[in-house]
C-alpha positions as CSV (number, residue, x, y, z in Angstrom):
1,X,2.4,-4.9,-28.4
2,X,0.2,-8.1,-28.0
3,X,1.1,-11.0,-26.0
4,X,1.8,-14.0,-28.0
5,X,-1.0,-16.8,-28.3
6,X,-0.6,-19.3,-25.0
7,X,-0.4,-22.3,-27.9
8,X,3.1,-20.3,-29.5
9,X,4.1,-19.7,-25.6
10,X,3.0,-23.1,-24.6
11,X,5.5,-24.4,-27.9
12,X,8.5,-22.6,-27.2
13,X,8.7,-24.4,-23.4
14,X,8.1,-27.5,-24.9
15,X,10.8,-26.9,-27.8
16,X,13.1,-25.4,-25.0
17,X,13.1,-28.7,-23.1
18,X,13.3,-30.4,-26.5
19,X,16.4,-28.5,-27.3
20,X,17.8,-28.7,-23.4
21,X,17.2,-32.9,-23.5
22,X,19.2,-33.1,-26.8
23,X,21.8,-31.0,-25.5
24,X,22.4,-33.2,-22.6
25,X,21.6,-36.9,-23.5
26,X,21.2,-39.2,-21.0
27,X,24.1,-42.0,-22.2
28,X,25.8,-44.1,-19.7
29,X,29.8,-44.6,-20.6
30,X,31.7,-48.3,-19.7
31,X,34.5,-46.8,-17.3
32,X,37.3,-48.9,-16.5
33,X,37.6,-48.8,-11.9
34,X,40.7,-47.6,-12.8
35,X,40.1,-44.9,-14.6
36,X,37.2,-43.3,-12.3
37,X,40.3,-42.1,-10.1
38,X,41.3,-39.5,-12.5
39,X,38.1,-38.5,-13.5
40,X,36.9,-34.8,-11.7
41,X,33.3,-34.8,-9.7
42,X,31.3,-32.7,-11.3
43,X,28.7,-33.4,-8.7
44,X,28.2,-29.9,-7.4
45,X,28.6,-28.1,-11.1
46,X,25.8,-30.9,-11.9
47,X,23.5,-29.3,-9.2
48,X,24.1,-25.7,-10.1
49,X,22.7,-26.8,-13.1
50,X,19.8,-28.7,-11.8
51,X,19.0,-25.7,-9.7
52,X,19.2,-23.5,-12.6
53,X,17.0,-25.1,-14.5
54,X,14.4,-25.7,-12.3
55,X,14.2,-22.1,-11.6
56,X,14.1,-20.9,-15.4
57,X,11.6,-23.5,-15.9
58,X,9.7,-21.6,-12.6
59,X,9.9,-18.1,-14.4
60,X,8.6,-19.7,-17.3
61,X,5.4,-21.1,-15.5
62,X,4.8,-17.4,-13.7
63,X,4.8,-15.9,-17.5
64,X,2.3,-18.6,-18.1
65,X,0.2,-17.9,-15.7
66,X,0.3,-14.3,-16.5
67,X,-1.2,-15.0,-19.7
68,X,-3.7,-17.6,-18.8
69,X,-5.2,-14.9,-16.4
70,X,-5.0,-17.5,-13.7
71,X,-5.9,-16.6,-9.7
72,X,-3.7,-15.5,-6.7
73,X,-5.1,-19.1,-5.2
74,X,-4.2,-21.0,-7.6
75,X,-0.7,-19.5,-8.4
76,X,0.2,-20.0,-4.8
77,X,-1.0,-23.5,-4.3
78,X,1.3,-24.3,-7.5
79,X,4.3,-22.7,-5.6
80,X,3.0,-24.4,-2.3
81,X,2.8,-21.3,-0.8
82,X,-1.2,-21.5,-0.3
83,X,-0.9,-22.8,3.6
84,X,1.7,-20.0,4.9
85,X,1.1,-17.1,7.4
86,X,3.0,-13.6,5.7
87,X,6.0,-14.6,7.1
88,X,6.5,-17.8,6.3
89,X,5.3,-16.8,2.7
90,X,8.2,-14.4,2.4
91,X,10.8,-16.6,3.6
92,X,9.9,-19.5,1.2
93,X,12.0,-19.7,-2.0
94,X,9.4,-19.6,-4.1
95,X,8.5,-16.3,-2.5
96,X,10.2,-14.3,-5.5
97,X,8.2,-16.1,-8.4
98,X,4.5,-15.7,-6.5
99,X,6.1,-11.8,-5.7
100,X,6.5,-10.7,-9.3
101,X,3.4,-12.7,-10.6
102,X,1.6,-10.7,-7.7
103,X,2.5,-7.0,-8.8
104,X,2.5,-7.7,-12.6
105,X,-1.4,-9.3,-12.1
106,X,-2.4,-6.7,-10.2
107,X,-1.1,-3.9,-12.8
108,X,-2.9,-5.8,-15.2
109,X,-5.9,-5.8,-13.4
110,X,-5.2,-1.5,-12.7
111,X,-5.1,-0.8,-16.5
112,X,-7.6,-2.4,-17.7
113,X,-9.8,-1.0,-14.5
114,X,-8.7,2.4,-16.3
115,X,-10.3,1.5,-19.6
116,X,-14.0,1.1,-18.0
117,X,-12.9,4.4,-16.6
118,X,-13.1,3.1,-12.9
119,X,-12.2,6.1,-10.6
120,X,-10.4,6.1,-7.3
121,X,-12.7,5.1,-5.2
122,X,-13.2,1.9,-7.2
123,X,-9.9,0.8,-7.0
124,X,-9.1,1.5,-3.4
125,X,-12.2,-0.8,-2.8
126,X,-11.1,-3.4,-4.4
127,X,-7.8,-3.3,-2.7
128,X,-9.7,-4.0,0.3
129,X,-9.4,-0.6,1.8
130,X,-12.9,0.1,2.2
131,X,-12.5,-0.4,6.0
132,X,-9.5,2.1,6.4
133,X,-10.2,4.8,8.4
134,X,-8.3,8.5,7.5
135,X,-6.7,8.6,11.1
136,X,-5.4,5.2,10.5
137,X,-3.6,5.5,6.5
138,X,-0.4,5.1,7.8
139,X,-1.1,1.3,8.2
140,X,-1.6,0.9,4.6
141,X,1.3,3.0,3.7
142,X,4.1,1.3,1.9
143,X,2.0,-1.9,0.9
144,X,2.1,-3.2,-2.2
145,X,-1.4,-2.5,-2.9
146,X,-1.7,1.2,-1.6
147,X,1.8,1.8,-4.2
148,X,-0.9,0.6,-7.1
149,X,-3.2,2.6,-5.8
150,X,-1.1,5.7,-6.0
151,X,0.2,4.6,-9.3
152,X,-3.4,4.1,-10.1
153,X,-4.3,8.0,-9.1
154,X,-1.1,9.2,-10.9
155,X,-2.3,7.6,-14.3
156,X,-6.2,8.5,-14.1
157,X,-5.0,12.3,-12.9
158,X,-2.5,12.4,-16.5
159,X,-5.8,11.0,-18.3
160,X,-7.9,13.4,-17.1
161,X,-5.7,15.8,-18.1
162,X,-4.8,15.1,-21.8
163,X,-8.9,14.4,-21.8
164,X,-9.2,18.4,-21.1
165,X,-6.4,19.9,-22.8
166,X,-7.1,17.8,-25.6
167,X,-10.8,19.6,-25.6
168,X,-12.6,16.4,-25.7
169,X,-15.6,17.6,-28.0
170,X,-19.2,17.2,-26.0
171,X,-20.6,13.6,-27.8
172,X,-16.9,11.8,-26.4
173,X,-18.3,9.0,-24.4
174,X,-16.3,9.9,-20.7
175,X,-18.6,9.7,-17.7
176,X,-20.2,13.3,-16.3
177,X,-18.4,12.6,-12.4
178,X,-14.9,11.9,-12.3
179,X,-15.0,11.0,-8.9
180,X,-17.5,8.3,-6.9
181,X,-19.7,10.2,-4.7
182,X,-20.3,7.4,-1.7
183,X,-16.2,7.9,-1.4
184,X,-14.8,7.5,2.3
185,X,-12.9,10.1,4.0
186,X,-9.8,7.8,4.2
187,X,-9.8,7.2,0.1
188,X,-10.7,11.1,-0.3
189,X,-7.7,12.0,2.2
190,X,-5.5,9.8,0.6
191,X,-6.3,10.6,-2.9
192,X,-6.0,14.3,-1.9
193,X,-2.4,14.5,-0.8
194,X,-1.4,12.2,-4.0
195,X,-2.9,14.5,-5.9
196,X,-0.9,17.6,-4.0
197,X,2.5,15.5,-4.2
198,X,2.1,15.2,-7.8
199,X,2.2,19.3,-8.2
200,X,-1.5,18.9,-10.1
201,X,-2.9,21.4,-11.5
202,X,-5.8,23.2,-8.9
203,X,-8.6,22.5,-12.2
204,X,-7.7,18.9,-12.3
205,X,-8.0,18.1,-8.7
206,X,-11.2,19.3,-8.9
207,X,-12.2,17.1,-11.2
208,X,-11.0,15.0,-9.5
209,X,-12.8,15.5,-6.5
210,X,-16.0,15.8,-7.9
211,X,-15.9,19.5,-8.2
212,X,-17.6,20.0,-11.6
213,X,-20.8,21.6,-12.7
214,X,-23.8,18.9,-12.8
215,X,-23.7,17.1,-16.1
216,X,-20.2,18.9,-17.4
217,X,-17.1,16.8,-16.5
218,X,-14.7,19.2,-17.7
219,X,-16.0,22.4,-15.7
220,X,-14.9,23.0,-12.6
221,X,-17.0,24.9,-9.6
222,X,-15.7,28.7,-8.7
223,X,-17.4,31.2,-6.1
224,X,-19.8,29.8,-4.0
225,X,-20.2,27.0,-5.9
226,X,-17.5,25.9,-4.6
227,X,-17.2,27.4,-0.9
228,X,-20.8,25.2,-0.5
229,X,-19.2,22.1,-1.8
230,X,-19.3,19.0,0.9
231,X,-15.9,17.9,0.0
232,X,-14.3,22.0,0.0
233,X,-12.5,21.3,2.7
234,X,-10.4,18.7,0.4
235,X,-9.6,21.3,-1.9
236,X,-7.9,23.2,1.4
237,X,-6.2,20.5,2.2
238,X,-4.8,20.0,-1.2
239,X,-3.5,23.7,-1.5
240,X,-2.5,23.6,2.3
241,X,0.1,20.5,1.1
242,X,0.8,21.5,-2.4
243,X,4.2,21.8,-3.7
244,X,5.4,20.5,-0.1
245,X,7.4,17.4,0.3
246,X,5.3,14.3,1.8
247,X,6.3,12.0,3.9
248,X,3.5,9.3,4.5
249,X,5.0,8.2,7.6
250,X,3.8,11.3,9.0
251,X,0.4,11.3,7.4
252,X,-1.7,10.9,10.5
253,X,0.0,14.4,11.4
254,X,-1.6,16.1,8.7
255,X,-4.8,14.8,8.8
């Protein structure tokens, strides 16, 4: 379903505060001194409210932003959050509003990566992976950005898949290598036991490791073919790990 236009979005928060304002006018009563005895002080009920509204007015902003397709900088220098170390950032009450805007921009950004049919390898770059070693995964592990990334695989791997059973016919338009050749042995690795963890199908992960005759996305190597493949020892790995649990925590064990 499409997003409605930012001018009906921007109209609805100016009509909430419209309605809000009417709702609680501004008037000032003559009170007899006497009489201020028996009235209650609604003082704290009063700031309860304040507090509520400011922070529905906040969630309003983040949807904003979300549809203006404004940047992480600017986003957190709204929230004041622009001059804090990690964590300072997550100690700050507006941590929770720049938090969801975070992960729902960045899925964003994943699918439409996924309609230019950007593999792997181009995500986990722009992540800012590239410098990840394979010894050293388990720093990444449990990030937000490495859970996209193996949201990411999980998504391209079931789109791969419908694109073969599907039996694509040969003029569809999807890219000869499913997989970026100049890949690093930590995105490979990484990509590998996803792939395993999911329970994928052996043609599939050869797909998706670039194991496909020259020119023919959909046909993967066999014989030796295969054996000579520079990245065959990826396909071990993913049938040494296959239908076994994973625990990332112990990833530097099993590569």
């Amino acid at each position: 379903m499409r997003s409605p236009p930012i001018v009906i979005v921007a109209y609805l928060v100016f009509l909430a505060g419209s309605l809000f304002s009417a709702a609680h006018p501004s008037s000032i009563s003559a009170i007899i001194p006497d009489q201020t005895r028996s009235l209650p002080d609604n003082t704290n009920t009063a700031d309860k409210e304040s507090s509520a509204e400011r922070g529905a007015w906040q969630w309003v902003k983040v949807r904003l932003w979300l549809e203006l397709g404004m940047s992480d900088g600017y986003v957190r220098k709204a929230l004041k959050l622009d001059s804090l170390d990690d964590a300072a950032l997550k100690a700050h009450k507006n941590y929770k509003y720049y938090e969801f805007f975070y992960k729902k921009a960045l899925a964003f950004r994943l699918f439409r990566m996924l309609k230019t049919e950007a593999t792997t390898f181009d995500v986990w770059k722009w992540l800012g992976f590239s410098h990840i070693k394979a010894g050293n995964l388990k720093q990444i592990v449990g990030t937000t950005e490495f859970e996209a990334y193996e949201r990411y695989v999980t998504t391209f791997y079931r789109k791969v898949q419908n694109e073969v059973d599907s039996l694509m016919p040969i003029w569809y338009p999807i890219p000869s290598v499913r997989a970026s050749l100049d890949a690093t042995e930590a995105e490979k690795t990484a990509r590998t036991l996803i792939m395993a963890k999911l329970d994928m199908r052996e043609d599939i992960a050869k797909i998706l490791l670039g194991m496909t005759e020259p020119g023919k996305w959909n046909v993967p190597l066999k014989n030796d073919a295969l054996l000579q493949h520079k990245d065959y020892k990826y396909l071990k790995l993913f049938r040494n790990r296959h239908q076994k649990p994973l625990k990332w925590e112990e990833v530097n064990n099993i590569v």
